[in-house]
C-alpha positions in Angstrom: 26.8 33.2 109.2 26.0 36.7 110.0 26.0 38.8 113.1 23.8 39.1 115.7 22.3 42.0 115.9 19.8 42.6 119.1 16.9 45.4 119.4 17.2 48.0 122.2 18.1 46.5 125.6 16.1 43.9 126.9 15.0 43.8 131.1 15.9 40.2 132.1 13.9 39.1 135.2 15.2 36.5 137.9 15.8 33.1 137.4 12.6 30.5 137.0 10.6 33.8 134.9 10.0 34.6 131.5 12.2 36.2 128.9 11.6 37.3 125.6 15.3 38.4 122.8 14.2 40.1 120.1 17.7 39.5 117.8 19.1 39.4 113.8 21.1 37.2 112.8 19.9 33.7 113.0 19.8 31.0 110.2 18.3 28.6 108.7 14.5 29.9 110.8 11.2 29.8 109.2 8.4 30.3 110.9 7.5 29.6 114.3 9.3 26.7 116.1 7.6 25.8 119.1 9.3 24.2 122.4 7.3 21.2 123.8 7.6 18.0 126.2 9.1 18.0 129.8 11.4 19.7 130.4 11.3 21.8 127.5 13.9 21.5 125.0 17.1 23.7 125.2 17.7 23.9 121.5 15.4 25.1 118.8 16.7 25.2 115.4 20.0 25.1 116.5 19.3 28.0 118.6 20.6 28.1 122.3 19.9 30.6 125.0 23.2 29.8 127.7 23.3 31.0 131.2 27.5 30.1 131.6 27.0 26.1 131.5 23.5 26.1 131.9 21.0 26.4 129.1 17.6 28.0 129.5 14.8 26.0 128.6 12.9 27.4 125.3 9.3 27.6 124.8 9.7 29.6 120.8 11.6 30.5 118.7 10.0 32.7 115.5 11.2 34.2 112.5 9.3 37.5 112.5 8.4 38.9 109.1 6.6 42.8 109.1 6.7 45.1 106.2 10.5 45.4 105.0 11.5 44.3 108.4 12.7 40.6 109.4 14.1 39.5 113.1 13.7 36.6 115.1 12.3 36.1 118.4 13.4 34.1 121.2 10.9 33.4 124.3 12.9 31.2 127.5 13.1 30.6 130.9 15.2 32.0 133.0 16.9 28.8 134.0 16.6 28.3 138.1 20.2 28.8 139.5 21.4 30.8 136.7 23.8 33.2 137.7 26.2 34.0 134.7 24.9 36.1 131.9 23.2 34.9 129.0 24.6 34.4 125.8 22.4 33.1 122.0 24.5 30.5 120.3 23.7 29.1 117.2 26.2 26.8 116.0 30.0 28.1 115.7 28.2 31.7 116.1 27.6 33.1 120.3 26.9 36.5 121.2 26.4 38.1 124.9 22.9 39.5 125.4 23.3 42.9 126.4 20.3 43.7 129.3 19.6 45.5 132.5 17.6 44.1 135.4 13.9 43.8 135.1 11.9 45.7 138.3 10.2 43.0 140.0 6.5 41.7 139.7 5.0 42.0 136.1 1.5 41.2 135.5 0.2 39.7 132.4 -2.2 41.5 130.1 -4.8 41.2 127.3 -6.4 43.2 124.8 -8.9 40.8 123.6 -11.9 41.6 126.3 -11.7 44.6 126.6 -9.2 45.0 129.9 -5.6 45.4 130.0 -4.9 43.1 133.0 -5.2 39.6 132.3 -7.5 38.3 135.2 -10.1 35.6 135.6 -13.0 34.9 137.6 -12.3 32.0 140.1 -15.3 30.3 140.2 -15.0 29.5 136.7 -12.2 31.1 135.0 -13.9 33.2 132.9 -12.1 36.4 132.0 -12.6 39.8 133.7 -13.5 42.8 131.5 -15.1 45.6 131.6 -18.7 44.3 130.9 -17.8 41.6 133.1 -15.9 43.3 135.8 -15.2 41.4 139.2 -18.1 41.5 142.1 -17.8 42.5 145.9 -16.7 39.4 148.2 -15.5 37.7 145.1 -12.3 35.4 144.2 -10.3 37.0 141.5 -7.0 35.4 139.9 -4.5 37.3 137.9 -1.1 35.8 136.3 2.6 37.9 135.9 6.1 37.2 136.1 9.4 37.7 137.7 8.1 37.5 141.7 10.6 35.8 142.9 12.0 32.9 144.6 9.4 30.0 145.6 9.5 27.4 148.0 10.4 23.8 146.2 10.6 25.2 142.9 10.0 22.4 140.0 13.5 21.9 137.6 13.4 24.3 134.8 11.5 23.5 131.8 9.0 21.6 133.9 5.4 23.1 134.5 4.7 23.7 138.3 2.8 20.7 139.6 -0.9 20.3 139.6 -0.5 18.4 142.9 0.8 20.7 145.3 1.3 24.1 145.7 4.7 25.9 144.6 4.0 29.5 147.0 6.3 32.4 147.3 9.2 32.1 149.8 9.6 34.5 152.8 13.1 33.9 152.9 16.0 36.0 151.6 20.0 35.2 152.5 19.0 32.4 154.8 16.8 34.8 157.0 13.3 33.5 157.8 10.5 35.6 157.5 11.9 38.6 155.9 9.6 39.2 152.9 5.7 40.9 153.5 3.6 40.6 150.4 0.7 43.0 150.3 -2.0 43.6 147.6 -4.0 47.0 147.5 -6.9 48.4 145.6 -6.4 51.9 145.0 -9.3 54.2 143.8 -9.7 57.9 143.1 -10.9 58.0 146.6 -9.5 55.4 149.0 -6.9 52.9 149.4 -7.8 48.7 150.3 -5.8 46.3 151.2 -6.8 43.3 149.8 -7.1 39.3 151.5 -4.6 37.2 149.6 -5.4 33.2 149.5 -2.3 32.1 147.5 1.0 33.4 145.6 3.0 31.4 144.0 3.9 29.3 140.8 0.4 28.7 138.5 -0.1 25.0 137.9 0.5 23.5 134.8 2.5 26.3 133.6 6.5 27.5 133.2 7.4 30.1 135.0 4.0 31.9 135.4 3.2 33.0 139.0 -0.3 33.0 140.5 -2.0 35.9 142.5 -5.4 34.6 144.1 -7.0 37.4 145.7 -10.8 38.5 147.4 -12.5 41.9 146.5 -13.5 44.0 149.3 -17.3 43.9 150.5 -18.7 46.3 149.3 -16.7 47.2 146.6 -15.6 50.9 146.2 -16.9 52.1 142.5 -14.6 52.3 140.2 -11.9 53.3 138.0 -9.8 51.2 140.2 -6.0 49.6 140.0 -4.6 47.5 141.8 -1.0 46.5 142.3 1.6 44.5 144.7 4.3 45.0 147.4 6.8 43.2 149.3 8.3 44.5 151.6 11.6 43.6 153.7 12.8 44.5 156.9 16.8 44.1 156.6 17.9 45.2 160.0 21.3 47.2 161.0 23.4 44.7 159.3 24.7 44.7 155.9 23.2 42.1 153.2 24.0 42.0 149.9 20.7 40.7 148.4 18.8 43.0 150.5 20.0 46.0 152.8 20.4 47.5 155.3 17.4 48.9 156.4 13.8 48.5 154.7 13.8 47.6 151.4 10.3 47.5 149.4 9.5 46.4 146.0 6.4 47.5 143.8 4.4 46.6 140.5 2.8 48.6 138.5 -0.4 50.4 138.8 -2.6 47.9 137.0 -6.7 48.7 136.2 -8.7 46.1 137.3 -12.2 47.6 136.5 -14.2 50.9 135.8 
């Protein structure tokens, strides 16, 4: 069995978000072999993503064939909990994946209408482009990953329920109401906050989160971004998951029309 072998360093986001190894190395894969059931299965092809004694649930794994090039992919959950580092095994053969931590809050995008920001129209889900771009006073719902912790999380490997909502948590280190989520709409000329309806884990889905969000009336015209913060007041003390002092956390600048 040969060595793995892994591209760059990946960003691994918290626990209950989605990961993607790109790796060489792996035998006996051909093709794409897709996770499916609940949970998800935690061995694909003999392929294992560990987190010490926990393993991630896997939603692919692809043997990737361009030019003169050939790697394999590995797309997985974050299990919830996890708190050792991750490691592939395949058989006799493990090897730690080398990463850094990944900044918090990434949306999703898409380059197939015309927008990089994958959003949707609430009243019917259609997609937001640029031909089609979102309307004052209007609902708009955009997906991402890696947001954080959220109140009654499902296990991992199981799709948040369609029967009640999964929101963000507030709480950090046992402190109540320590995180402030805000949403802003930033043009070339002004800055918006932006009325948030929900946050939290999208149903149906493994860990995708779910931004629900209302467009200012009137709506400034465009280019305009948009992008998230939360924000955390962690008083004199020290704490060693947030302070002290304030801590704030941002997304990127994402474009939402033109």
């Amino acid at each position: 069995m040969g060595k793995f072998g892994f591209f760059d360093v990946p960003k691994l986001p918290a626990p209950g978000s989605l990961a993607t190894v790109y790796c060489t190395g792996l035998e006996g894969i051909e093709g794409l072999l897709e996770g499916s059931g609940v949970p998800l299965p935690t061995s694909l092809g003999g392929v294992r993503v560990t987190f010490g004694a926990v393993d991630a649930p896997l939603l692919a794994v692809k043997d990737v064939r361009a030019g003169s090039s050939a790697y394999q992919q590995i797309n997985f959950q974050v299990p919830y909990g996890a708190t050792a580092d991750p490691r592939i095994v395949q058989g006799a053969q493990s090897a730690a994946v080398p990463y850094t931590p990944d900044p918090w809050g990434e949306f999703f995008h898409t380059f197939t209408f015309g927008s990089n920001l994958l959003a949707q129209h609430a009243v019917d889900y259609r997609p937001v482009t640029f031909a089609d771009p979102p309307q004052a006073g209007e609902w708009i719902i955009v997906y991402g990953t890696n947001f954080g912790d959220v109140e009654g999380p499902p296990q991992s490997g199981v799709p948040a329920p369609a029967d009640r909502l999964v929101p963000f948590t507030t709480r950090l280190a046992g402190r109540d109401g320590l995180w402030n989520f805000r949403l802003r709409l930033d043009t070339v000329i002004s800055e918006i906050p932006l009325e948030i309806g929900f946050v939290g884990l999208a149903p149906g889905n493994v860990g995708v989160y779910q931004l629900n969000f209302r467009m200012p009336d009137p709506l400034p015209p465009g280019p305009a971004w948009i992008y998230m913060q939360r924000i955390a007041n962690c008083g004199d003390r020290f704490n060693s998951l947030c302070g002290p002092g304030l801590r704030m956390d941002f997304t990127r600048w994402e474009l939402l029309y033109q």
